[in-house]
N, C-alpha and C positions, 0 to 999 in steps of 0.2 A: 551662311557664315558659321564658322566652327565654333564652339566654344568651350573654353576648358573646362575639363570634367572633374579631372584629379590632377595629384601632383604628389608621389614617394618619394622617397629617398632610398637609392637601393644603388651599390655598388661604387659609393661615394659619388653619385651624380644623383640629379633630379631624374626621376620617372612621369615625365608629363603624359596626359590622356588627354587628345584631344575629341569631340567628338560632334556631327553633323548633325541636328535632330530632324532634318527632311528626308535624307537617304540613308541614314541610323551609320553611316561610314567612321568608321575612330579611328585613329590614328596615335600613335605610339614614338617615343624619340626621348634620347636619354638628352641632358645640358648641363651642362655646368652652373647655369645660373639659373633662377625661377623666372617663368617667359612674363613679358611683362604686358601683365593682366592685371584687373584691381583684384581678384577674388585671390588671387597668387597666395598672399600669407596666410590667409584664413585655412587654403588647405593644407598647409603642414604647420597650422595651430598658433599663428598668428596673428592677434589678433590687434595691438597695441595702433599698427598704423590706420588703425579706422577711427579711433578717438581723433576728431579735429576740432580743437579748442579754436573756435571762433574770436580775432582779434580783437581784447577792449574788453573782453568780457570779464562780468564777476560773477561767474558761476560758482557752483560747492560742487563739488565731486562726491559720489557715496556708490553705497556697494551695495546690492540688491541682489540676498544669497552668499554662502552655498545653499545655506539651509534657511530656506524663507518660503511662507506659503504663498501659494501661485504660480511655484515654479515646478512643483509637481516631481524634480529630480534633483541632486545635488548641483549645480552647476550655477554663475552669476554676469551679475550687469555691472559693468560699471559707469556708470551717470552723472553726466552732469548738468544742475538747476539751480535757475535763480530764483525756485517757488515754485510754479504750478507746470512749466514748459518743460519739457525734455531739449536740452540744447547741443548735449553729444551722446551717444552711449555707444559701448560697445561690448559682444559676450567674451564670457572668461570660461575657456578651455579648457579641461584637463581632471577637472573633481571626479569622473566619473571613467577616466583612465584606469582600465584594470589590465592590459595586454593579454587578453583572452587569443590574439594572433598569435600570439609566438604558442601556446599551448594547443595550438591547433597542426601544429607542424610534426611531421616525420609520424604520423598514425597510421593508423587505415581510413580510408575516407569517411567508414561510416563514423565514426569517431570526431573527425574533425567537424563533418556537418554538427551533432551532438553539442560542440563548443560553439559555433556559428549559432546555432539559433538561442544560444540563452546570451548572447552580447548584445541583443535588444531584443528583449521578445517578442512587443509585438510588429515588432516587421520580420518576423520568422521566416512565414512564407517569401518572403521579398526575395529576403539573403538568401536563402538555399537555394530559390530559383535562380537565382543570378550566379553564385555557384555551381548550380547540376551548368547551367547554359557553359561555363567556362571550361568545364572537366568533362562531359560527354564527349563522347568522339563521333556516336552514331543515337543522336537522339531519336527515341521513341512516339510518332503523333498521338500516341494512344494517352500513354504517359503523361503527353505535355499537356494533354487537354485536361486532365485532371488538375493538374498544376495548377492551370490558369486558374480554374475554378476556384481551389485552394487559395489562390493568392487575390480574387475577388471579393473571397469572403472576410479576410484579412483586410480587406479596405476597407470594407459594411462596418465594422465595428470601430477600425480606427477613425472613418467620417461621421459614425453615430457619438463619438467619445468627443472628437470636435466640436460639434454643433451643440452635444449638452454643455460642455464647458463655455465655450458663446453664450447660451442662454443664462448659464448661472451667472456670471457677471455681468449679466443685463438685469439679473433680479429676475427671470421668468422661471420662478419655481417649480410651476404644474410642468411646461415643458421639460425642464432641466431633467428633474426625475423622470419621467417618460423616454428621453432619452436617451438616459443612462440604464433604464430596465431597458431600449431596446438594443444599447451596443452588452449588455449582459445574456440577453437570448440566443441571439446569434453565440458570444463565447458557448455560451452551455452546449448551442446546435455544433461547434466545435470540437467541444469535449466529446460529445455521443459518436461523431463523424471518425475524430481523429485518435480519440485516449486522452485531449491533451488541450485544455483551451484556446493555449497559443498556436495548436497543431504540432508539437514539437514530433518529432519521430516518425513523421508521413512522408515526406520526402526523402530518399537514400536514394544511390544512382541507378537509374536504370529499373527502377521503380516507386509506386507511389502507394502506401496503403491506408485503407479505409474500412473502420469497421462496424458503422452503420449506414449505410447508406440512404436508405428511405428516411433518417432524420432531416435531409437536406429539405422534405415537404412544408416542415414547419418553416420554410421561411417565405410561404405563401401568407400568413396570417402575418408576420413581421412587414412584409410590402404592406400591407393594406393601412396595416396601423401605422406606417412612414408616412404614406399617404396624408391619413387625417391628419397626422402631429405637424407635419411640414405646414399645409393650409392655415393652419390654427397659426402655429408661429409667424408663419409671414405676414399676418395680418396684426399683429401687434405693431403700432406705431410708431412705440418706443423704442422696442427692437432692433429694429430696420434703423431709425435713427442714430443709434449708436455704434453703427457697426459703416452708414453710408459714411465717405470721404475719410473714414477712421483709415489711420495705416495706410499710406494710398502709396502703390508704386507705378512711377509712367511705366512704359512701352521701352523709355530709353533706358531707363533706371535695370529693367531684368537683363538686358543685353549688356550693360556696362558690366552688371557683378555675375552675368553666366549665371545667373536664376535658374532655378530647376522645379518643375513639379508645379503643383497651385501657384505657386508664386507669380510664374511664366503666366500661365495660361490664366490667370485672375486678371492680367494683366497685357490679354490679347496677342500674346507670342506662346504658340501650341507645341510647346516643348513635351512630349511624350514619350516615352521610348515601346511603349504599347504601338505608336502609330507603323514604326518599322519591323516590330516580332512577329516572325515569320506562324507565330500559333497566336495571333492575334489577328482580327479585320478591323478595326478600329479607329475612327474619325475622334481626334481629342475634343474636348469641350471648352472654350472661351469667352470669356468674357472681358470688356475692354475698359473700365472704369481703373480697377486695380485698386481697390479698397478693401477693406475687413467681407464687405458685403458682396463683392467680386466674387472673392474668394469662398465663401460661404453656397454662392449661387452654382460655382464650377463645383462644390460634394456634391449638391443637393440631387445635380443632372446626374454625376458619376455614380448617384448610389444606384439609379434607375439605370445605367447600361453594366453596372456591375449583377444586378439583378437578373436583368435578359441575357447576359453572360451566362451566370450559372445553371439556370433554368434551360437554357440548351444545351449544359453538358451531361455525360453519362458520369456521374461520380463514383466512381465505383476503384478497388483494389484490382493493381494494374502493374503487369511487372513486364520483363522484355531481358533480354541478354545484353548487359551493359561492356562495353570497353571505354577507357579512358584514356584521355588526350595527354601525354610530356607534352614540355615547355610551358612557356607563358600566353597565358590566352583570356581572355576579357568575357565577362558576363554580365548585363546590365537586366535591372526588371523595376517596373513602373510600382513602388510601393506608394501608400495614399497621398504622404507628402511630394515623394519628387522620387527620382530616379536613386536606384540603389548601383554601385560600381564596386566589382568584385576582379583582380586580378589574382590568379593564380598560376603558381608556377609547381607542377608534378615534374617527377622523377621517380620512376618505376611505377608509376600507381601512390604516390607518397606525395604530402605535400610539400614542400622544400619551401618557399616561400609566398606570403600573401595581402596582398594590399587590399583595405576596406575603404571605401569612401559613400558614408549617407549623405542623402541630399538635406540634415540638419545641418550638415558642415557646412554647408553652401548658404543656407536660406535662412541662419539667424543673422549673419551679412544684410541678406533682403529685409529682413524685418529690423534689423536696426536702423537701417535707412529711411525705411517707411516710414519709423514710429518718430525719429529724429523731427523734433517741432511739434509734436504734437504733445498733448496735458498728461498727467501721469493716470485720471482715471480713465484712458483711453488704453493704457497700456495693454491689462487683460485682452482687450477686444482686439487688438492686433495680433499679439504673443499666440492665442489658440485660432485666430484664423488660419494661422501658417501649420500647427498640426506639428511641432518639432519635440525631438527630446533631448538631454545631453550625452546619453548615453551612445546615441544614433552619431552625435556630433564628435565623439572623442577614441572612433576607431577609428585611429590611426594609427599607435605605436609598432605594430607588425609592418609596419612599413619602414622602418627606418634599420641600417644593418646593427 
């Protein structure tokens, strides 16, 4: 079964993306109307008809955000409680709308990547890959196997950044800090690798560069100490307690809202776009409860095949004679959260127009569903199992003419 991926606004009609995640097939089709799917308005930033005030009820409404701690980015909830329950909420869109799309138009490519990767840094690697994939015309394996690497390593820190925010709002201090020095190590092995923590400037078309190479060794001593910190942590009681049955999405629940990423797959539907990338071999990872703790268990495996990932590639600076694809062409790439969706449309080598879609767009949907019924000190423990940002959630206005 297909399920919607995207949805622009381009040419005074909807630009739907549909897409297959067994045979990676997508599908493309302008409409008039938006198709009638539940994720529909969430992807061109509406978010209003998810609030469903239950009949009879005497809830309070409140706003949680823009600017409130634990949300980590401008962006808010609006909630509604009769006291301890969450009875509706839904996210509010748009605080962290900068139109970095439109400034990325009519440049030179390298230029445009340059704009792409500071509109969320850290899924840098994600977007550019998903990019180079849409604008290559004669992709390089040499190249791309760097990429991948690049873009495994960019997971290592995003699931290291997860799992200490987990901890910290469990109160598991010793963990928390442990690993947050080890999504810090990795950046620093990034910085020495790339120039650039986020990696900003390693990817351009038709090549990839790198300018220490043998820094990638240091992340032999990083595994080992994942190792112990993971052990340690899963054996705390408490832990595990507040995170099992927290946030629980069924099986039906990701299929109804087209769930992308952890969400999916915490929740035993192995949504991947790794599983079809032709510079990918890759069996996704699932798990079938679909709780905080689900989800937590599908990093913990991913950081171990992100590891044997890197650790079999040649990292090294890597270039190749690039041409570039006119018209509109689709690039997708498995970032920590969910699936990243890039259309682009060249003209002469230029970019003319471009649609963004993160899988945050998609997955605080999932996570408001989830969290829907549950108490508000449960919220944290939901919120960072999903791994989202708002920044990742409000490219979209390069989509609209």
């Amino acid at each position: 079964m297909k399920a919607l991926s995207a949805v622009f606004r381009k040419g005074g009609k909807y630009l739907t993306v549909w897409l297959d995640y067994e045979s990676g097939e997508a599908e493309l089709e302008f409409t008039d109307s938006l198709p009638d799917r539940m994720i529909a308005p969430a992807l061109i930033g509406e978010t209003g008809p998810y609030m469903r005030i239950p009949p009879g009820t005497n809830a309070v409404p409140l706003t949680f955000g823009p600017a409130a701690g634990g949300l980590g980015q401008a962006g808010a909830f609006e909630i509604l409680t009769y006291g301890e329950r969450i009875v509706a909420i839904r996210p509010v869109y748009g605080y962290k709308r900068r139109g970095l799309e439109k400034v990325m138009l009519d440049r030179p490519i390298g230029e445009s990547i340059a704009v792409l990767e500071r509109a969320t840094g850290n899924f840098a690697m994600a977007y550019t890959y998903a990019f180079l994939k849409a604008v290559e015309a004669n992709p390089d394996e040499d190249v791309w196997e760097v990429r991948k690497a690049l873009l495994e390593l960019e997971r290592l820190y995003n699931h290291f950044n997860a799992i200490h925010k987990l901890a910290g709002a469990a109160s598991q201090k010793v963990a928390t800090m442990h690993f947050h020095a080890l999504e810090e190590d990795v950046l620093r092995v990034f910085s020495r690798l790339t120039g650039h923590r986020y990696g900003f400037g390693s990817n351009l078309p038709g090549e990839v560069r790198v300018l220490e190479p043998g820094v990638i060794q240091r992340l032999g001593r990083i595994k080992a100490e994942f190792h112990s910190l993971t052990d340690e942590l899963l054996e705390s009681k408490i832990f595990i307690d507040r995170l099992h049955t927290t946030c629980r999405l069924t099986r039906e629940d990701v299929i109804e809202l087209d769930a992308v990423g952890i969400a999916a797959r915490g929740s035993s539907v192995p949504r991947d776009v790794r599983a079809f990338d032709r510079f990918y071999s890759y069996e996704p990872v699932t798990y079938e409860d679909g709780d905080a703790l689900a989800r937590l268990m599908v990093r913990i495996e991913e950081v171990e095949k992100s590891f044997e990932i890197i650790e079999g590639s040649d990292v090294r600076s890597v270039s190749s004679d690039p041409s570039l694809k006119d018209g509109l062409n689709l690039g997708l790439a498995e970032a920590s959260h969910g699936d990243v969706l890039v259309l682009a449309e060249l003209e002469n080598e230029r970019l003319r127009w471009i649609g963004l879609r993160g899988a945050s767009r998609i997955n605080y949907i999932a996570f408001a569903k989830g969290i829907t019924g549950n108490i508000f000190t449960d919220f944290p423990f939901g919120l960072e199992s999903f791994g989202l940002n708002f920044a990742d959630a409000d490219l979209w206005q390069g989509g609209e003419d």
